[in-house]
PDB file of N, CA, C, O and CB in Angstrom:
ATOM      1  N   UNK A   1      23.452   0.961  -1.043  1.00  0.00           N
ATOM      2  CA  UNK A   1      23.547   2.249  -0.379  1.00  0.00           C
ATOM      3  C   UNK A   1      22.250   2.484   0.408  1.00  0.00           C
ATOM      4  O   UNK A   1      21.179   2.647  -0.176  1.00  0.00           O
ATOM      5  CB  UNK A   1      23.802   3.399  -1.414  1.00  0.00           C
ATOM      6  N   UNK A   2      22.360   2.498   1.674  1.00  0.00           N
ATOM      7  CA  UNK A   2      21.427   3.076   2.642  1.00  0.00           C
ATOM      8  C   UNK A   2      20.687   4.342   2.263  1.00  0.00           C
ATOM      9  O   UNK A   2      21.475   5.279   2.396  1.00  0.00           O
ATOM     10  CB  UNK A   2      22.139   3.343   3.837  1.00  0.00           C
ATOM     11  N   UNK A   3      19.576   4.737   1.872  1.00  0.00           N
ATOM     12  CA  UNK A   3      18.698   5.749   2.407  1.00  0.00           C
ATOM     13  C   UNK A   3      18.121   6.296   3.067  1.00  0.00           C
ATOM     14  O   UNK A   3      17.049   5.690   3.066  1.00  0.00           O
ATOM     15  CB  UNK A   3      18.293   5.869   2.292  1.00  0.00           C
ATOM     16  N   UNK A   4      18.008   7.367   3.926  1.00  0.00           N
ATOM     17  CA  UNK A   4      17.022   7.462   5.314  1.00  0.00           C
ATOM     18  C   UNK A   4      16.228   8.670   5.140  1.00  0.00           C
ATOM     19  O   UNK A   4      16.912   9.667   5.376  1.00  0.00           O
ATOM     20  CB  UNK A   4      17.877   7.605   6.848  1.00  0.00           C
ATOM     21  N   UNK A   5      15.082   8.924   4.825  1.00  0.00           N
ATOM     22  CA  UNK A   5      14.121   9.867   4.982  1.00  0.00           C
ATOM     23  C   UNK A   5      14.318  10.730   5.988  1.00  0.00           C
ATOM     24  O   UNK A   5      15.075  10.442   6.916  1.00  0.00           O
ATOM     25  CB  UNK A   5      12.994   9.356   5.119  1.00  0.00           C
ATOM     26  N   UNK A   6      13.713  11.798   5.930  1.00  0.00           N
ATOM     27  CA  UNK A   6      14.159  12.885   7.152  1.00  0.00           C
ATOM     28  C   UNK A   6      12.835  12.736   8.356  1.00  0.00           C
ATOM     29  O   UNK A   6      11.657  12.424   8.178  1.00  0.00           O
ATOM     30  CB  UNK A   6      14.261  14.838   6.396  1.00  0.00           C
ATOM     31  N   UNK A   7      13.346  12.983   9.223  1.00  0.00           N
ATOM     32  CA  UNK A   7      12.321  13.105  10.507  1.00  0.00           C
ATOM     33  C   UNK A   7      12.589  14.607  11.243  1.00  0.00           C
ATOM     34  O   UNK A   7      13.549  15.149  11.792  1.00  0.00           O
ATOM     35  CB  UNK A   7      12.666  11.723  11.755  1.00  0.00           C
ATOM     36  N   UNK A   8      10.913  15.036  10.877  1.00  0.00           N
ATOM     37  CA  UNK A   8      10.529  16.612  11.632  1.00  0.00           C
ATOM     38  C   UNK A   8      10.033  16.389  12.709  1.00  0.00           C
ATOM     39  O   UNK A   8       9.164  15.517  12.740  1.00  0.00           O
ATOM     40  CB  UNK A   8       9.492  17.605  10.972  1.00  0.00           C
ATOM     41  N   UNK A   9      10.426  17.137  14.056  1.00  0.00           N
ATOM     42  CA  UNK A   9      10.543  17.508  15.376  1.00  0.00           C
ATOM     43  C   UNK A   9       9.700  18.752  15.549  1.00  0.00           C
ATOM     44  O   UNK A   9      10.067  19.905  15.321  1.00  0.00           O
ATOM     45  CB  UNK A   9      11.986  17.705  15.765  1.00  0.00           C
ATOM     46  N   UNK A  10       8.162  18.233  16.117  1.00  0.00           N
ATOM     47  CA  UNK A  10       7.548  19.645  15.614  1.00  0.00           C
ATOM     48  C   UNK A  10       7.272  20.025  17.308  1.00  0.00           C
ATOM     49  O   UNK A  10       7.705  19.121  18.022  1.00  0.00           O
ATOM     50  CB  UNK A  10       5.844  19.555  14.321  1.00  0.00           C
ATOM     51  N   UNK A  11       6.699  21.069  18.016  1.00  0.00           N
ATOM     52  CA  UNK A  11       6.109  21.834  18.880  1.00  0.00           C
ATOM     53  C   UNK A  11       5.138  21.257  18.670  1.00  0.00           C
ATOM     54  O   UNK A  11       5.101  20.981  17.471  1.00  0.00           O
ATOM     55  CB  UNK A  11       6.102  23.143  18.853  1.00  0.00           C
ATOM     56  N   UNK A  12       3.722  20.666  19.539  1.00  0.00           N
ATOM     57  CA  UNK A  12       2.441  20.317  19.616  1.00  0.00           C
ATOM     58  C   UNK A  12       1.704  21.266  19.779  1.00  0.00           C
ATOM     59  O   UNK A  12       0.602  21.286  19.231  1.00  0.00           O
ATOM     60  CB  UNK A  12       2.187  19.517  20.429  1.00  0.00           C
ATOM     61  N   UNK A  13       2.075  22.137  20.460  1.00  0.00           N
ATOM     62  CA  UNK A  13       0.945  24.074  20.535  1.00  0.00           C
ATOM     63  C   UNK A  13       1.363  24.607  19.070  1.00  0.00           C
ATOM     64  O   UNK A  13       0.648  25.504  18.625  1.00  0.00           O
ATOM     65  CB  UNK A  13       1.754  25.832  22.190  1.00  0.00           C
ATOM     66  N   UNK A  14       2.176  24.270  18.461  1.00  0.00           N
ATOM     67  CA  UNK A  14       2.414  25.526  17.783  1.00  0.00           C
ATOM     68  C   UNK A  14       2.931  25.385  16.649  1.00  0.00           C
ATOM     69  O   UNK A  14       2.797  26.322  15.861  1.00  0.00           O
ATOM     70  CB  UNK A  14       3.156  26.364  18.410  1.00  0.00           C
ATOM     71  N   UNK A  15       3.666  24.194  16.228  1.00  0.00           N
ATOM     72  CA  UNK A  15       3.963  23.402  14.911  1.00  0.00           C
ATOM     73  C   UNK A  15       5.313  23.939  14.193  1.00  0.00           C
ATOM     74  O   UNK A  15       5.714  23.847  13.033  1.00  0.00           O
ATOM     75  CB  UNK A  15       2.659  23.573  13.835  1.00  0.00           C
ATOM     76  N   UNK A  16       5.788  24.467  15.225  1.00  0.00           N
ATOM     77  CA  UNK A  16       6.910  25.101  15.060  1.00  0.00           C
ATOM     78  C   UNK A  16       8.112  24.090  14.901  1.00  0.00           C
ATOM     79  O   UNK A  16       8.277  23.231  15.768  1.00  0.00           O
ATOM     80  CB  UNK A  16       7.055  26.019  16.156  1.00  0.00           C
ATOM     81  N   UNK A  17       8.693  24.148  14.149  1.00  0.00           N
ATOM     82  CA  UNK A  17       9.711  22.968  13.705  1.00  0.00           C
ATOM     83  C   UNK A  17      10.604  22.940  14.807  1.00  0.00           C
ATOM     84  O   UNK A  17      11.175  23.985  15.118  1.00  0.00           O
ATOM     85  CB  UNK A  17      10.573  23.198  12.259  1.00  0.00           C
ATOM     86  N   UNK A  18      10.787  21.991  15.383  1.00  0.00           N
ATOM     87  CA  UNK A  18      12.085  22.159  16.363  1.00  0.00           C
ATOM     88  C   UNK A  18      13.510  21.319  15.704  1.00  0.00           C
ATOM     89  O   UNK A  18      14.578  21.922  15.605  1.00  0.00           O
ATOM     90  CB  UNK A  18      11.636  21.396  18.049  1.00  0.00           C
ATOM     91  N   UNK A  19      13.393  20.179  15.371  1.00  0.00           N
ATOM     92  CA  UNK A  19      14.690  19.641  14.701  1.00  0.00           C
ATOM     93  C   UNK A  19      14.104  18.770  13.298  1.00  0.00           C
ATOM     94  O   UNK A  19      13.179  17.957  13.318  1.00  0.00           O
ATOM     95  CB  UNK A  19      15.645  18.517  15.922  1.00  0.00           C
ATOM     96  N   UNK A  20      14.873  19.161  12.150  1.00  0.00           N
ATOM     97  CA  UNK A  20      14.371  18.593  11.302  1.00  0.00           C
ATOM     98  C   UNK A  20      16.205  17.568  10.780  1.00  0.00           C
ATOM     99  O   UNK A  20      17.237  18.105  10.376  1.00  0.00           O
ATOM    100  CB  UNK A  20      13.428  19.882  10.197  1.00  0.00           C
ATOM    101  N   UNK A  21      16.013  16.397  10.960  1.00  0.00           N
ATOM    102  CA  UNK A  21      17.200  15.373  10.751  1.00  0.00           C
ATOM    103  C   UNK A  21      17.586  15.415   9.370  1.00  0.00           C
ATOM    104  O   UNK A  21      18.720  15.058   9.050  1.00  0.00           O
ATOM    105  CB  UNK A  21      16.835  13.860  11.118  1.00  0.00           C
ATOM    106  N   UNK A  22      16.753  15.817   8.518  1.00  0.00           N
ATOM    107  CA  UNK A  22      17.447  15.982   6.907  1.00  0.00           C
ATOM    108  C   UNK A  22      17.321  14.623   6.359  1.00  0.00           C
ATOM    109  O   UNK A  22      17.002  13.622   7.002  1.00  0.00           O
ATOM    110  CB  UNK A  22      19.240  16.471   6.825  1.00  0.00           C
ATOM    111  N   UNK A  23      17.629  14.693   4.992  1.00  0.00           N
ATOM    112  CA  UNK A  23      17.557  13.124   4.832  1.00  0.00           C
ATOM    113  C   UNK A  23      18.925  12.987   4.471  1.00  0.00           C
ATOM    114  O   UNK A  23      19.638  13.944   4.168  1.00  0.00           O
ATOM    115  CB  UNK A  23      16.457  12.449   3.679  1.00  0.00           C
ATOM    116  N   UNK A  24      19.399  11.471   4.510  1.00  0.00           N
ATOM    117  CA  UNK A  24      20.728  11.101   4.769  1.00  0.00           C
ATOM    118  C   UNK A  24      21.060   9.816   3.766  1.00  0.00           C
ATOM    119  O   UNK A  24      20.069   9.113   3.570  1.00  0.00           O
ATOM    120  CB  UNK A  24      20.892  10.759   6.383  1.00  0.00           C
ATOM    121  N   UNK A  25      22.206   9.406   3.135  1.00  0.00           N
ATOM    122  CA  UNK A  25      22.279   8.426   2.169  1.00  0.00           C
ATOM    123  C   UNK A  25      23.574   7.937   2.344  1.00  0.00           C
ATOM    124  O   UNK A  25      24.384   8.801   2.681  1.00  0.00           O
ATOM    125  CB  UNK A  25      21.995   8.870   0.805  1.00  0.00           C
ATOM    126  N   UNK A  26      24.079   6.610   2.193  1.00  0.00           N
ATOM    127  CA  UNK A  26      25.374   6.501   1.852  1.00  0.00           C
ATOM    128  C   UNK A  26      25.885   5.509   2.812  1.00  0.00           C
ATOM    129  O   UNK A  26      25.318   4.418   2.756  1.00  0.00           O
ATOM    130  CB  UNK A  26      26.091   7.800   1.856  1.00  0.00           C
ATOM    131  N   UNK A  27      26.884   5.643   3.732  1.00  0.00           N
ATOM    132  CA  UNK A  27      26.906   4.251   4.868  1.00  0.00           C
ATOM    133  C   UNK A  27      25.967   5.135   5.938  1.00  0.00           C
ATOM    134  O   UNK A  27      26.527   6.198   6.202  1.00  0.00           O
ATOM    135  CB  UNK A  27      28.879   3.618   5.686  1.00  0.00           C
ATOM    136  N   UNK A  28      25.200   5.036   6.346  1.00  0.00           N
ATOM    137  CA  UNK A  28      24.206   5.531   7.310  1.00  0.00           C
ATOM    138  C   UNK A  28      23.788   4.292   7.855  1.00  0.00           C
ATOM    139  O   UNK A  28      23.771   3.167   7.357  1.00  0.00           O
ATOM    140  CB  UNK A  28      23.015   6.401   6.724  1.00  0.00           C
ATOM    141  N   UNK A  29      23.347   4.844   9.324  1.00  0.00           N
ATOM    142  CA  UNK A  29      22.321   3.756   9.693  1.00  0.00           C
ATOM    143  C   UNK A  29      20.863   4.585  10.428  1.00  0.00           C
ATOM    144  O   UNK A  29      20.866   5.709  10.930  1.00  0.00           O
ATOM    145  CB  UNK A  29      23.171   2.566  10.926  1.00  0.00           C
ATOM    146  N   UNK A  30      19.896   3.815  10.326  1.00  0.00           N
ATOM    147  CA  UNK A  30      18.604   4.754  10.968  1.00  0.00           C
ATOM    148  C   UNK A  30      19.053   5.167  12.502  1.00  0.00           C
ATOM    149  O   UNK A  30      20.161   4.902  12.968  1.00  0.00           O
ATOM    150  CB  UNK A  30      16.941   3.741  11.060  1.00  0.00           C
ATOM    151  N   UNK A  31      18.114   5.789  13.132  1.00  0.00           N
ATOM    152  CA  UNK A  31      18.308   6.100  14.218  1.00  0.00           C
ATOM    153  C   UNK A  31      16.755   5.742  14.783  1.00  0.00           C
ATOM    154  O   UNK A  31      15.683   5.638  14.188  1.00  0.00           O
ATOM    155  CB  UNK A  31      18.929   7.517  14.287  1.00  0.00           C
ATOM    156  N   UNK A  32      17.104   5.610  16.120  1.00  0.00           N
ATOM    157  CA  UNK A  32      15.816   5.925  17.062  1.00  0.00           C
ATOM    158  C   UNK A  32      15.197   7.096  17.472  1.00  0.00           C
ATOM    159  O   UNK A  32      15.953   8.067  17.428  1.00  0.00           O
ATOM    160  CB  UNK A  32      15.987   5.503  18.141  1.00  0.00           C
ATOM    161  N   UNK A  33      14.109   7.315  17.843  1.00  0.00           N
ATOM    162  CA  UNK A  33      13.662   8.479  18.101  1.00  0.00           C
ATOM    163  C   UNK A  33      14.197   8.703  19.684  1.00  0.00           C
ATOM    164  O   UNK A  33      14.401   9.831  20.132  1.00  0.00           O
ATOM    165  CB  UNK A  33      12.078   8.527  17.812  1.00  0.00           C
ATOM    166  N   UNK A  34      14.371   7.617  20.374  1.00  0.00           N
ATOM    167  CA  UNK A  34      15.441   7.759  21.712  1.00  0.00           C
ATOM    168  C   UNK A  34      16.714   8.446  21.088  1.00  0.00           C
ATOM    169  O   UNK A  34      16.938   9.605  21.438  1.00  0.00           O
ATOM    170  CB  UNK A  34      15.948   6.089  22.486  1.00  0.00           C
ATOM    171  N   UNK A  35      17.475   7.901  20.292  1.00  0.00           N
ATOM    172  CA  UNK A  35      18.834   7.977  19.806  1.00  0.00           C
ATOM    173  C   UNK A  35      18.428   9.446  19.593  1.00  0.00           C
ATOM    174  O   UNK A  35      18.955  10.183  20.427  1.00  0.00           O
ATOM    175  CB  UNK A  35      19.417   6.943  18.464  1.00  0.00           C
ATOM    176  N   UNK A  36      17.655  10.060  18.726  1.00  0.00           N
ATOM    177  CA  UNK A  36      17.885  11.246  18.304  1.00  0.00           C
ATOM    178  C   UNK A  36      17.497  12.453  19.450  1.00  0.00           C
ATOM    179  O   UNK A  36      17.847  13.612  19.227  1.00  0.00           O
ATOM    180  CB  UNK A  36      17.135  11.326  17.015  1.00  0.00           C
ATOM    181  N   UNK A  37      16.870  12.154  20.495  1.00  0.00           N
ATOM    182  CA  UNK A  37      16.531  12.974  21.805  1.00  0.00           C
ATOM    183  C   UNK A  37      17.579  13.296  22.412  1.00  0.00           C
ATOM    184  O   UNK A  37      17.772  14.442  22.816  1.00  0.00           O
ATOM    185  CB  UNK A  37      15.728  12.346  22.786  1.00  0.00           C
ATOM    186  N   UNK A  38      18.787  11.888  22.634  1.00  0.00           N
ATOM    187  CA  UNK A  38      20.164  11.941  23.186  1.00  0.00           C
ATOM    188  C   UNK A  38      20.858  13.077  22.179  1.00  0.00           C
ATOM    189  O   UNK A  38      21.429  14.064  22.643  1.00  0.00           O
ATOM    190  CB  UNK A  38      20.968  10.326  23.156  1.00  0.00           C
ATOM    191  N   UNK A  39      20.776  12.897  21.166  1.00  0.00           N
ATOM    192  CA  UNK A  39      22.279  13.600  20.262  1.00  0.00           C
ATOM    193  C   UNK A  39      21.175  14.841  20.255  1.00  0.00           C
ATOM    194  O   UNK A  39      21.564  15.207  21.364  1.00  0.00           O
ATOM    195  CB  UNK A  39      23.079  12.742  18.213  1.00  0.00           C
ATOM    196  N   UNK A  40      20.311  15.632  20.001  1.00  0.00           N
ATOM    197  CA  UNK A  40      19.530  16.834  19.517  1.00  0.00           C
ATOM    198  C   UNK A  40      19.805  17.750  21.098  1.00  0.00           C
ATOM    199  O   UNK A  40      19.041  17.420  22.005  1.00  0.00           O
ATOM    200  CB  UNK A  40      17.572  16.381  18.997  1.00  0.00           C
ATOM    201  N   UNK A  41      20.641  18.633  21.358  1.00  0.00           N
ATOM    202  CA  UNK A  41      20.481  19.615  22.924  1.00  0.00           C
ATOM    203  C   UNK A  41      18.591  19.834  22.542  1.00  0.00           C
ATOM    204  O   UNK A  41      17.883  19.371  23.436  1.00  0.00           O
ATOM    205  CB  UNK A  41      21.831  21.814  22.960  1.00  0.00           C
ATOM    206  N   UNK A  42      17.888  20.417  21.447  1.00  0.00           N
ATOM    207  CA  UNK A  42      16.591  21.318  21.466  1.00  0.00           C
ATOM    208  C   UNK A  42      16.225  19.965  22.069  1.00  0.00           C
ATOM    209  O   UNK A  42      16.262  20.028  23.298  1.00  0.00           O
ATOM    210  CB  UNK A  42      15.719  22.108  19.936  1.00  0.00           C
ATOM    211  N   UNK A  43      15.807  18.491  21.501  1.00  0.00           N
ATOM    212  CA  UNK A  43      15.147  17.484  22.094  1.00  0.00           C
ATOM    213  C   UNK A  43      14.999  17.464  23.472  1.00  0.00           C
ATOM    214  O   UNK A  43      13.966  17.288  24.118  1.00  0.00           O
ATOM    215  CB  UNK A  43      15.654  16.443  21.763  1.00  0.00           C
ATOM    216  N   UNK A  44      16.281  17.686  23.914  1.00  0.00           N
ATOM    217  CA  UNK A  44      16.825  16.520  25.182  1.00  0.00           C
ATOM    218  C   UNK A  44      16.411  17.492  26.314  1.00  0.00           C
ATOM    219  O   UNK A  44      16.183  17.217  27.492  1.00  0.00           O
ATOM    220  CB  UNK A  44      18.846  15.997  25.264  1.00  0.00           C
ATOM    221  N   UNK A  45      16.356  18.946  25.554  1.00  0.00           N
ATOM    222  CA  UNK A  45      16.129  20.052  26.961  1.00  0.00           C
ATOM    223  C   UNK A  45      14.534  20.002  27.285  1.00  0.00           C
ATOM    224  O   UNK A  45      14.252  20.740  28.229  1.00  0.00           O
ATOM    225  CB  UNK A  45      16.612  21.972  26.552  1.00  0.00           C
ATOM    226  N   UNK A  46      13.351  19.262  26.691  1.00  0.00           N
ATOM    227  CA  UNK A  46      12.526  19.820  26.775  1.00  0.00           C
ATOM    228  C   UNK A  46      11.600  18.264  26.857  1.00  0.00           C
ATOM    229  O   UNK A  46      11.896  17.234  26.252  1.00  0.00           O
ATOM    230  CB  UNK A  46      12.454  20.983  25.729  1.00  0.00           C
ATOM    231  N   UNK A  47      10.478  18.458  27.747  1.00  0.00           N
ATOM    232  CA  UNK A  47       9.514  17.381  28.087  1.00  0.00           C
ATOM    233  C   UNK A  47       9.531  16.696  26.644  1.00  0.00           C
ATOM    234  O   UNK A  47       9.844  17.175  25.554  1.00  0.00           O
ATOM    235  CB  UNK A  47       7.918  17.947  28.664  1.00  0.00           C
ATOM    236  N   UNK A  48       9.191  15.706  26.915  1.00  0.00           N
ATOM    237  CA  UNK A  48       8.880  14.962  25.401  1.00  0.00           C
ATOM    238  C   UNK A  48       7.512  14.759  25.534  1.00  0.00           C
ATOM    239  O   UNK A  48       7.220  13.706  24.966  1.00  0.00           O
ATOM    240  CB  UNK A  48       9.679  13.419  25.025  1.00  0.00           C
ATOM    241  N   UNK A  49       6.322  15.422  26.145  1.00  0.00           N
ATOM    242  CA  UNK A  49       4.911  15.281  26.132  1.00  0.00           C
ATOM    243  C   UNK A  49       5.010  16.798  25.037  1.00  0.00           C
ATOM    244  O   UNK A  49       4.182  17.047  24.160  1.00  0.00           O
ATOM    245  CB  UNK A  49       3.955  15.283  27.955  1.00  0.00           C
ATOM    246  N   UNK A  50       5.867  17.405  25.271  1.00  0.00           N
ATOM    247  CA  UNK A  50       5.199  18.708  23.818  1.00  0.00           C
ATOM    248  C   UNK A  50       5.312  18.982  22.493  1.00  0.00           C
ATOM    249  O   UNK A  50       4.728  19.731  21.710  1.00  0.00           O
ATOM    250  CB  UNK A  50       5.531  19.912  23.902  1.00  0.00           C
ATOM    251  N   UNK A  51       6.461  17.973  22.408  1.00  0.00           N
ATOM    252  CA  UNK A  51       6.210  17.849  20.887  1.00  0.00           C
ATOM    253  C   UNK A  51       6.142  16.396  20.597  1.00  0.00           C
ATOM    254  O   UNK A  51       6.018  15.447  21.371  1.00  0.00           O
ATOM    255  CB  UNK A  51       7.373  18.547  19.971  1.00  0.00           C
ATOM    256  N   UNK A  52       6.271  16.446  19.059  1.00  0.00           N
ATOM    257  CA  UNK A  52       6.171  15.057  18.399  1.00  0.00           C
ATOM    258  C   UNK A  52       6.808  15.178  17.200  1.00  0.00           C
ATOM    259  O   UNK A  52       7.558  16.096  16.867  1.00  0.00           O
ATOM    260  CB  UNK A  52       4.754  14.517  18.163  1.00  0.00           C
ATOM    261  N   UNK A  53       6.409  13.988  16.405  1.00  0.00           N
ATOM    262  CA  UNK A  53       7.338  14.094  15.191  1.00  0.00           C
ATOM    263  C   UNK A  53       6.745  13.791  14.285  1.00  0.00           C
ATOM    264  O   UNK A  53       5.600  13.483  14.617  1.00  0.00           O
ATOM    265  CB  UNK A  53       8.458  13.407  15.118  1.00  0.00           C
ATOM    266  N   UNK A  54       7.012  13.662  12.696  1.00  0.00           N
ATOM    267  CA  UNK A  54       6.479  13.178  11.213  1.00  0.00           C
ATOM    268  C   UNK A  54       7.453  12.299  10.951  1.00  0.00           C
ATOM    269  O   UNK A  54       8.262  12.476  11.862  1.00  0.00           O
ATOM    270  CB  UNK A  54       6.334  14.301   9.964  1.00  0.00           C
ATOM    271  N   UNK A  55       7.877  11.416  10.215  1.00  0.00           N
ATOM    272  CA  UNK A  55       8.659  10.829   9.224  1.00  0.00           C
ATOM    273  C   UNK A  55       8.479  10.641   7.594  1.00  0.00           C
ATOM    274  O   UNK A  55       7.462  10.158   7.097  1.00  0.00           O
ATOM    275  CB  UNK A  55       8.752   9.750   9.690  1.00  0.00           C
ATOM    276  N   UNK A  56       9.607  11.090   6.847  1.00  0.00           N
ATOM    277  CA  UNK A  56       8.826  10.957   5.884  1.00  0.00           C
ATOM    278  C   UNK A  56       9.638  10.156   5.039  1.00  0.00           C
ATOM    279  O   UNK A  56      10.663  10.019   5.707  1.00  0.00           O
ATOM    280  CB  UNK A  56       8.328  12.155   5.367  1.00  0.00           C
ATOM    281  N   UNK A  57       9.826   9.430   3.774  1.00  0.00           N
ATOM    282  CA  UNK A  57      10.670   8.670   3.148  1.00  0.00           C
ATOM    283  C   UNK A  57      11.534   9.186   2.333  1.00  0.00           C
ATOM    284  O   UNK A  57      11.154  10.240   1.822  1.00  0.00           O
ATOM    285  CB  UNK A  57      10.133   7.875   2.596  1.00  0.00           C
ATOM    286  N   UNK A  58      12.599   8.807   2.018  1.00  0.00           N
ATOM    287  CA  UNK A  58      14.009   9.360   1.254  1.00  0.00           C
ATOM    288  C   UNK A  58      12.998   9.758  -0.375  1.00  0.00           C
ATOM    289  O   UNK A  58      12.350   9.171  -1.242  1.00  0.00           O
ATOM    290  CB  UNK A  58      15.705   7.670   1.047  1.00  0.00           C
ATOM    291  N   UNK A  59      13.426  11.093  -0.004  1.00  0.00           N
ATOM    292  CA  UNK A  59      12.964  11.775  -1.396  1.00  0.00           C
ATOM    293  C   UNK A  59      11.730  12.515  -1.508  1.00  0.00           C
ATOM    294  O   UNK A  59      11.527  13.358  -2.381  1.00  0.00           O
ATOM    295  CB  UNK A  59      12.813  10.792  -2.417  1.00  0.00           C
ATOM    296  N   UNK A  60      10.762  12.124  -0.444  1.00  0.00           N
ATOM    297  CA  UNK A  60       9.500  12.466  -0.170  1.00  0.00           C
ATOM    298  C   UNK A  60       9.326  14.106  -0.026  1.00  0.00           C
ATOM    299  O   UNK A  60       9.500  14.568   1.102  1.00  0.00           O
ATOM    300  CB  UNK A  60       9.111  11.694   1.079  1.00  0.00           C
ATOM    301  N   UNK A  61       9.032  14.902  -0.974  1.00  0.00           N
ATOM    302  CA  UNK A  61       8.668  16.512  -0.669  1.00  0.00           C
ATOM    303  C   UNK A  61      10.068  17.144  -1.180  1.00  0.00           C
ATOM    304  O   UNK A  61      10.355  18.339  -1.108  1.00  0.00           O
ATOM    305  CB  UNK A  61       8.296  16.944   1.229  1.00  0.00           C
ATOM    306  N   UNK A  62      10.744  16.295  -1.619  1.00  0.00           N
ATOM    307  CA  UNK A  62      11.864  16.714  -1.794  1.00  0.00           C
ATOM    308  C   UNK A  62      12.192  18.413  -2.340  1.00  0.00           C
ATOM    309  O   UNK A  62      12.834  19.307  -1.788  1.00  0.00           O
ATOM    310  CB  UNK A  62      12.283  15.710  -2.628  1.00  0.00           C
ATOM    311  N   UNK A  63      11.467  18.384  -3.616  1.00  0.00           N
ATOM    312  CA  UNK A  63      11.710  19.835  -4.209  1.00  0.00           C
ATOM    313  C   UNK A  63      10.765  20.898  -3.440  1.00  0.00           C
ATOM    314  O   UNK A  63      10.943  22.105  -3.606  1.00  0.00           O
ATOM    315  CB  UNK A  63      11.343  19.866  -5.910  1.00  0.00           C
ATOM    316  N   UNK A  64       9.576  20.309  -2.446  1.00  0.00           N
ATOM    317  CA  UNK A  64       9.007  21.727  -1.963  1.00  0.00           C
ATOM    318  C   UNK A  64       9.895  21.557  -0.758  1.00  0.00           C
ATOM    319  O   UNK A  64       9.233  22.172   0.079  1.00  0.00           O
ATOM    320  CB  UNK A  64       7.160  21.976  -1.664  1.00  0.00           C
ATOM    321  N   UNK A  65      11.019  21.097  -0.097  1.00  0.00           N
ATOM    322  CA  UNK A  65      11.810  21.357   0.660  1.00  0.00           C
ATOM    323  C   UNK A  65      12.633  22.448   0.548  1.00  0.00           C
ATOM    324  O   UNK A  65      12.819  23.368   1.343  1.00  0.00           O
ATOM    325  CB  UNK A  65      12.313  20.499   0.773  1.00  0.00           C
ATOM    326  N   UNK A  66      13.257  22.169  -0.879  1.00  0.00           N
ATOM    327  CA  UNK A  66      14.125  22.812  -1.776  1.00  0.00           C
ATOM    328  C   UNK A  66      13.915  24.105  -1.939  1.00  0.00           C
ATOM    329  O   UNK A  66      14.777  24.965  -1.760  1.00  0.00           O
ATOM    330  CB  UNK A  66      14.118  22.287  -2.931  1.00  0.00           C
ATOM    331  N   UNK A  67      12.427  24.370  -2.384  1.00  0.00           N
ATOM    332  CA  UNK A  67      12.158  25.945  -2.990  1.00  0.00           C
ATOM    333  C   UNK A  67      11.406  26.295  -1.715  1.00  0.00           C
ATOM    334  O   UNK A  67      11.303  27.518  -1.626  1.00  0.00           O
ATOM    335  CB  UNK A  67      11.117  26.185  -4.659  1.00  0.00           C
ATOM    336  N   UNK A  68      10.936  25.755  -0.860  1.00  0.00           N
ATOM    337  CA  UNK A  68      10.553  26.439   0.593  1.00  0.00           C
ATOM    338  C   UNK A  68      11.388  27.586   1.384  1.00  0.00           C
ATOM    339  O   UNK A  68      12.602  27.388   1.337  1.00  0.00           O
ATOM    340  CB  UNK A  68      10.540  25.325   1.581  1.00  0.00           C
ATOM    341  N   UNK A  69      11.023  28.649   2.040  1.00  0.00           N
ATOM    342  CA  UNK A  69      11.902  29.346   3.181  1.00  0.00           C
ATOM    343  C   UNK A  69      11.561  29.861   4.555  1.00  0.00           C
ATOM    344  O   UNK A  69      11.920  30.899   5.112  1.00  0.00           O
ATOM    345  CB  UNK A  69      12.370  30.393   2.684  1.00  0.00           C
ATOM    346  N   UNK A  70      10.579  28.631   5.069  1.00  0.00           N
ATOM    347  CA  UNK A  70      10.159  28.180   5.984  1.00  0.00           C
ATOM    348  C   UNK A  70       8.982  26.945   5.645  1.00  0.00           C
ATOM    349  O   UNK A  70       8.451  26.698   4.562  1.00  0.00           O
ATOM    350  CB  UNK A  70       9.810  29.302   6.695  1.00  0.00           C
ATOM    351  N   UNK A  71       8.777  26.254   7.017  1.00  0.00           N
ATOM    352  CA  UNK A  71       7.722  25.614   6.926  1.00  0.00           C
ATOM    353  C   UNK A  71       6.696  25.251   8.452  1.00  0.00           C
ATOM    354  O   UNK A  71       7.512  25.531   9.330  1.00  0.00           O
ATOM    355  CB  UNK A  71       8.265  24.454   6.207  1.00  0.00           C
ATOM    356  N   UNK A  72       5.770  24.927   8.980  1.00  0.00           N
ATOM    357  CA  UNK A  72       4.925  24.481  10.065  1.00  0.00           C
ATOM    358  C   UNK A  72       4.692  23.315  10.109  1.00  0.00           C
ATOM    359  O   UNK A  72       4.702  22.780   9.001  1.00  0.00           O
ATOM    360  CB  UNK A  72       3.846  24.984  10.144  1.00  0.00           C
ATOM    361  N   UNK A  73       4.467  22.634  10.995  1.00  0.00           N
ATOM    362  CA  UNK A  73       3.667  21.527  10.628  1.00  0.00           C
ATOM    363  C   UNK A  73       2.360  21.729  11.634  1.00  0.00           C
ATOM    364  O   UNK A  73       1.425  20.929  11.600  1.00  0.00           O
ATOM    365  CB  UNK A  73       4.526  20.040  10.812  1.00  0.00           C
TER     366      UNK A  73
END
């Protein structure tokens, strides 16, 4: 069974989360950070010089995800 860690889509001024991919398990396959610009409208509408991204590994932060109700990066 495939695992895929989630990847956060942050704002570079401002750390404002723009797409966070979730993490994913099961028949999955990874994606590209191209691939995910195409499928995301927030990505695809906006320069890709202003934000950036994190990756993190399947399971990683898991429970302060959980009990969080927001976050920055």
């Amino acid at each position: 069974m495939t695992q895929i860690g989630r990847r956060i889509y942050f704002d570079k001024a401002t750390g404002n989360i723009i797409v966070d991919t979730g993490e994913r398990q099961g028949f999955v396959r990874p994606t590209t950070v191209e691939q995910d610009i195409a499928t995301f409208k927030e990505l695809s509408e906006r320069n890709r010089e202003t934000f950036d991204y994190i990756e993190l590994e399947f399971g990683q932060y898991a429970q302060d995800f959980a009990e969080c109700n927001g976050y920055r990066v």
